[in-house]
C-alpha positions as CSV (number, residue, x, y, z in Angstrom):
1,X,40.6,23.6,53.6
2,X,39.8,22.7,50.3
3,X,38.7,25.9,47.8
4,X,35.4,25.3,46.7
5,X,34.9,25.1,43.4
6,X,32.2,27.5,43.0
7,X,33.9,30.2,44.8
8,X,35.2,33.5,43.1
9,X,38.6,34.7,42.1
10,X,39.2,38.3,41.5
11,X,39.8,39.8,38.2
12,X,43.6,39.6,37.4
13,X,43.7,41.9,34.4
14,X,41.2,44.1,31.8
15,X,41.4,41.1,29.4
16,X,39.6,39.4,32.0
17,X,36.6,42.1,31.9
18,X,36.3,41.8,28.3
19,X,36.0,38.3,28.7
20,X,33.1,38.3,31.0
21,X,31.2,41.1,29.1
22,X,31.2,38.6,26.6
23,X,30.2,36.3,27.7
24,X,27.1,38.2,29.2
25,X,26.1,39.3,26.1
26,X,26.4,35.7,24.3
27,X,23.9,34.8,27.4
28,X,21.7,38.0,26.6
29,X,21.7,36.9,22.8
30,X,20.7,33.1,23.3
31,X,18.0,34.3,25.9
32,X,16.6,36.6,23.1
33,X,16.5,33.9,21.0
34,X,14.5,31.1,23.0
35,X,11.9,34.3,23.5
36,X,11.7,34.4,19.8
37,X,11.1,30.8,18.8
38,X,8.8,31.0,22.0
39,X,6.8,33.6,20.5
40,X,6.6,32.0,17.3
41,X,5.3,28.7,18.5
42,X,2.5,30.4,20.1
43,X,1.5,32.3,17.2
44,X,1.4,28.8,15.8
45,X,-0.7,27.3,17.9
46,X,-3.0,30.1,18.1
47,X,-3.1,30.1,14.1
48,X,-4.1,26.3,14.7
49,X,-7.0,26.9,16.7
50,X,-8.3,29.9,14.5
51,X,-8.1,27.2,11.5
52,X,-10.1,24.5,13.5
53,X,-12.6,27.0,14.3
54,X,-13.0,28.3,11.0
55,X,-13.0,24.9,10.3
56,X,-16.0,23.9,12.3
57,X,-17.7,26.7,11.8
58,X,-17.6,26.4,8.1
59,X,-19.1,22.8,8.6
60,X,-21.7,23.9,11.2
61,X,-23.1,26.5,8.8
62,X,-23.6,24.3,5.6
63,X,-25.0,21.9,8.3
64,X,-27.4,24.1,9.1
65,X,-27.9,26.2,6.3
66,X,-31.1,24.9,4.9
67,X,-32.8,25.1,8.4
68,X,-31.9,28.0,9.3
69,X,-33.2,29.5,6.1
70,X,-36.2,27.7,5.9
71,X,-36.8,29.1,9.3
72,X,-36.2,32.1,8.7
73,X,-38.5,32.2,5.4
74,X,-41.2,30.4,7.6
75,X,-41.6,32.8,9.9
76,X,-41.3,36.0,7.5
77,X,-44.6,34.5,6.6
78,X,-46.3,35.6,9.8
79,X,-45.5,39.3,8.4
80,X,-48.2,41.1,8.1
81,X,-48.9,43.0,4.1
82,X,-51.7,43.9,2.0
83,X,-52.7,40.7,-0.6
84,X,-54.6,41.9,-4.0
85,X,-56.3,38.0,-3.9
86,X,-58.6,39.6,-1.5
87,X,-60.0,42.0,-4.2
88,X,-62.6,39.8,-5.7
89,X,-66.1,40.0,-4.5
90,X,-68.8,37.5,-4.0
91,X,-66.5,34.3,-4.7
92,X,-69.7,32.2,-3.7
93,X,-71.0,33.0,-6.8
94,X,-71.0,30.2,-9.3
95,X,-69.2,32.3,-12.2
96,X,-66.2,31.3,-14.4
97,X,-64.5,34.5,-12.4
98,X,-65.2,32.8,-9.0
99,X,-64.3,29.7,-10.5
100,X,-60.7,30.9,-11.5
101,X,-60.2,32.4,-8.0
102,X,-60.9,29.2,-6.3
103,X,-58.6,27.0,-8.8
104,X,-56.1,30.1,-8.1
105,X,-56.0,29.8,-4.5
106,X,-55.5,26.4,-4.7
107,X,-53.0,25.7,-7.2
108,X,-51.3,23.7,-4.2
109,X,-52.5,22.0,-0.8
110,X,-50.5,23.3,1.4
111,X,-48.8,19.3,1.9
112,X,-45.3,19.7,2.7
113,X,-42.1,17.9,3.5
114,X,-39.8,19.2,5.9
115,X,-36.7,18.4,7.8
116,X,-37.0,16.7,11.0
117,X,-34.4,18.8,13.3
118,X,-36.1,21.5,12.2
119,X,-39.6,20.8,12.7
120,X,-38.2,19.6,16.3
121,X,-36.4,23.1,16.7
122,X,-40.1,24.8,16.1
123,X,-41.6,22.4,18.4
124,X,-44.3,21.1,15.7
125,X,-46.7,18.5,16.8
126,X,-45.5,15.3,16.5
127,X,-46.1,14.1,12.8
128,X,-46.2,10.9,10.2
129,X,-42.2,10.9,8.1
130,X,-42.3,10.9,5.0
131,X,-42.3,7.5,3.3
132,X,-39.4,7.4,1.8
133,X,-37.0,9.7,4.0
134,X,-36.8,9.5,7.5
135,X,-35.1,12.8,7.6
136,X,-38.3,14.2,6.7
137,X,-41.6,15.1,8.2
138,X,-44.9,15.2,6.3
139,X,-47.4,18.8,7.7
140,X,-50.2,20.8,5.9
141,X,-50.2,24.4,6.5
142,X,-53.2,24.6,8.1
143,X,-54.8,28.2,5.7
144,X,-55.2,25.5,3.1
145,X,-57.3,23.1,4.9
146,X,-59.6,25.8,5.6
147,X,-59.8,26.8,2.0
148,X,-60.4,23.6,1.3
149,X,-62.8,23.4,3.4
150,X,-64.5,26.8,2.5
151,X,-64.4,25.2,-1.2
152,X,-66.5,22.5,-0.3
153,X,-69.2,24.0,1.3
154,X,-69.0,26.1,-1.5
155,X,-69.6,23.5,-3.9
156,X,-72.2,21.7,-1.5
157,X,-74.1,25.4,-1.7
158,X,-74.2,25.6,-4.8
159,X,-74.5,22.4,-6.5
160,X,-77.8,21.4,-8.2
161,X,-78.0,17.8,-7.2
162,X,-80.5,16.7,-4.5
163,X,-79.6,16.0,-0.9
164,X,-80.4,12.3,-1.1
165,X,-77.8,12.3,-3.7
166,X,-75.4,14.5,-2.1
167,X,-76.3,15.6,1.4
168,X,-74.8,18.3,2.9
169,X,-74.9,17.3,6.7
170,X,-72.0,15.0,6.2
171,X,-69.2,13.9,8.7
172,X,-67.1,15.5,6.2
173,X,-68.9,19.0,5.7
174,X,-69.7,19.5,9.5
175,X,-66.2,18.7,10.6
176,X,-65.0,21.7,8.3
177,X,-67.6,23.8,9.3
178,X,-66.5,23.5,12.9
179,X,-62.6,23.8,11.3
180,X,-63.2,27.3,9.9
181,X,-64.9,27.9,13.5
182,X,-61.8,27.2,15.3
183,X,-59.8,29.2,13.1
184,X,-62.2,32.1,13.4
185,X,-62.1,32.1,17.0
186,X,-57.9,31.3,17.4
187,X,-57.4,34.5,14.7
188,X,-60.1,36.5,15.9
189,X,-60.4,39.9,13.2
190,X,-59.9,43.2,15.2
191,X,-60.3,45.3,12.8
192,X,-63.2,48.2,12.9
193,X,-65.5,47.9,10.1
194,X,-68.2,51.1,9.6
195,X,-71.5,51.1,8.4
196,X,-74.0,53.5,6.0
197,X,-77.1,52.1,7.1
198,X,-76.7,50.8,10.5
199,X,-77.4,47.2,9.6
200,X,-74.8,46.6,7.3
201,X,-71.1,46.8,8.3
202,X,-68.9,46.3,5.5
203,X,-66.6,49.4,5.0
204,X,-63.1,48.2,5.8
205,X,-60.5,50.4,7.4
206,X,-58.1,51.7,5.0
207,X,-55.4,50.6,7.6
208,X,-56.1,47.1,7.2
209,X,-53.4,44.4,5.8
210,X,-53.6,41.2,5.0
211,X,-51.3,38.2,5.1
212,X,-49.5,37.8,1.4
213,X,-51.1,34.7,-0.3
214,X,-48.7,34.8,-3.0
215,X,-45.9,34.4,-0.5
216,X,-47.7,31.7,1.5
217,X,-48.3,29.6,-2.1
218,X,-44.7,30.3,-3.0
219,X,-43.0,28.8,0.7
220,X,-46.0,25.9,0.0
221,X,-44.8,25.3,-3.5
222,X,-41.1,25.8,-2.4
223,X,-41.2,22.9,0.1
224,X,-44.4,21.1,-0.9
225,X,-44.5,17.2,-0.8
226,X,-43.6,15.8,-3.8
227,X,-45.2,12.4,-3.8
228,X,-47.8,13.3,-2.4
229,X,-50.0,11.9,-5.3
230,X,-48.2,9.1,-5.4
231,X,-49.4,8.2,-2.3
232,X,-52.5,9.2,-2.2
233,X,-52.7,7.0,-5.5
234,X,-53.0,4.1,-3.4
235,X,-56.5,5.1,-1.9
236,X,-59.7,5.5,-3.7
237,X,-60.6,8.3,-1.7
238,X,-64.9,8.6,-2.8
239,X,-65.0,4.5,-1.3
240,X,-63.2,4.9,1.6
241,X,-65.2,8.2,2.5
242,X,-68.3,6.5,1.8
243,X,-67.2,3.5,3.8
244,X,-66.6,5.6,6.8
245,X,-70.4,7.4,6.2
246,X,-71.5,3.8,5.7
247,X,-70.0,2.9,9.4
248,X,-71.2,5.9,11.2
249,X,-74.7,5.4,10.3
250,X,-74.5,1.8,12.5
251,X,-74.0,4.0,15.0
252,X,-77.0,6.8,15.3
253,X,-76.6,9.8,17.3
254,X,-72.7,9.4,17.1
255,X,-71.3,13.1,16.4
256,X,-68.7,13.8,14.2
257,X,-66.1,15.2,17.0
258,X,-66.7,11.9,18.4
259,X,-64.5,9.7,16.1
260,X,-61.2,9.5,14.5
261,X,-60.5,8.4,11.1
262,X,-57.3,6.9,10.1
263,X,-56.4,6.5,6.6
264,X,-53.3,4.3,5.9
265,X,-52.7,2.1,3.1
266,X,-51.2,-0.6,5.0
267,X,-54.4,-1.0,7.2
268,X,-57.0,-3.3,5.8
269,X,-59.9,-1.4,4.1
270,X,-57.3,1.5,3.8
271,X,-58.6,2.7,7.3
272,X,-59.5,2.8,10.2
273,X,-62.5,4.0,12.6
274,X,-61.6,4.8,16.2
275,X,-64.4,6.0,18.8
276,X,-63.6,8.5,21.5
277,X,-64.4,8.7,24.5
278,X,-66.6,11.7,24.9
């Protein structure tokens, strides 16, 4: 029978022992070794992804970096703190003090540009882009609108010229009346005011706060529309308005809520009158 060739032979001497011990150990050594490199080329590749994370990470956040602080900022504005514009008393009045608080409080519109992901991230009702950048949409925080619309029924109170000249049940006028309405009613004031007489209740709790104007104006300013005028340029706003009050009245008993206005410099006239059906 032939020997295989795998089979053992015994020992013949010590020298053989020696041999074989080291040849273990060479085998024990180049084991240790692949383990090593092993381990190294992990930490590698785990070094790699770290980097590619970083990596991303770095880009997502200057990505996102405006929004998420424009977000942020917006809604800090919904915090609550007392205001010192609320100090002045009968702002009605027709005084140079009265005066200066109005032209205070609106030393911007409200008109602002923002970005489009983030307006879509808020879920803001849809909106016209900006003209010129379609990254941008075009919104008006909505307190100005009713101070603007508080401003002219001021100046409708108080102005000396007749009604013929300047009536005061205009589209215009009764739509912002029912604005301020709506606003009233969405933000309805809790607060507990006391009385010395019984008939007049006008002592204010000493608890009560105030959103900060200043910081509203200051977001406004910090993101308002730039070219805004620009565009508003293109209208002459006193025509058009009367053009609309001109229409209307070819249509008696038609109310204000009952229409839509559209004003658009590509339309012909500049707008555009759309009934509704009410």
């Amino acid at each position: 029978m032939v020997k295989s060739q795998r089979s053992y032979s015994l020992l013949s001497s010590d020298d053989d022992t020696e041999v074989l011990e080291r040849g273990r150990h060479r085998n024990h050594g180049m084991g240790h070794g692949k383990w090593f490199y092993c381990r190294i080329l992990l930490i590698l590749e785990i070094g790699h992804a770290i980097v590619l994370l970083l990596g991303y990470g770095v880009w997502a956040a200057i990505h996102s970096r405006s929004l998420t602080a424009n977000s942020i900022t917006y809604r800090k504005l919904s915090e609550y703190n007392a205001s010192p514009t609320y100090g002045i008393r009968n702002a009605a009045d027709p005084s140079p003090e009265a005066h200066a608080f109005w032209m205070d409080i609106q030393d911007t519109n409200g008109f602002i540009q923002v970005d489009a992901q983030w307006a879509e991230s808020l879920d803001l009702p849809q909106t016209r882009t900006h003209p010129s950048r379609p990254d941008q949409k075009i919104y008006q925080i909505n307190f100005f609108h009713s101070i603007h619309c508080l401003y002219r029924i001021r100046s409708r109170l108080i102005a000396s010229a007749p009604l013929e000249q300047w009536p005061r049940n205009d589209t215009h006028t009764l739509h912002c009346l029912d604005h301020i309405r709506h606003n009233m009613m969405c933000h309805a004031d809790l607060s507990l005011y006391g009385t010395d007489d019984y008939v007049v209740f006008d002592k204010a709790p000493d608890s009560q706060t105030c959103r900060d104007i200043s910081g509203v104006k200051q977001w406004a300013k910090a993101n308002a529309w730039a070219g805004y005028k620009d565009y508003w340029a293109l209208f002459d706003w006193q025509n058009v308005e009367a053009r609309v009050e001109e229409e209307l009245r070819r249509h008696p008993g038609i109310r204000w809520d009952q229409y839509r206005d559209y004003y658009d410099p590509d339309i012909p006239g500049g707008y555009r009158l759309e009934f509704l059906d009410t």
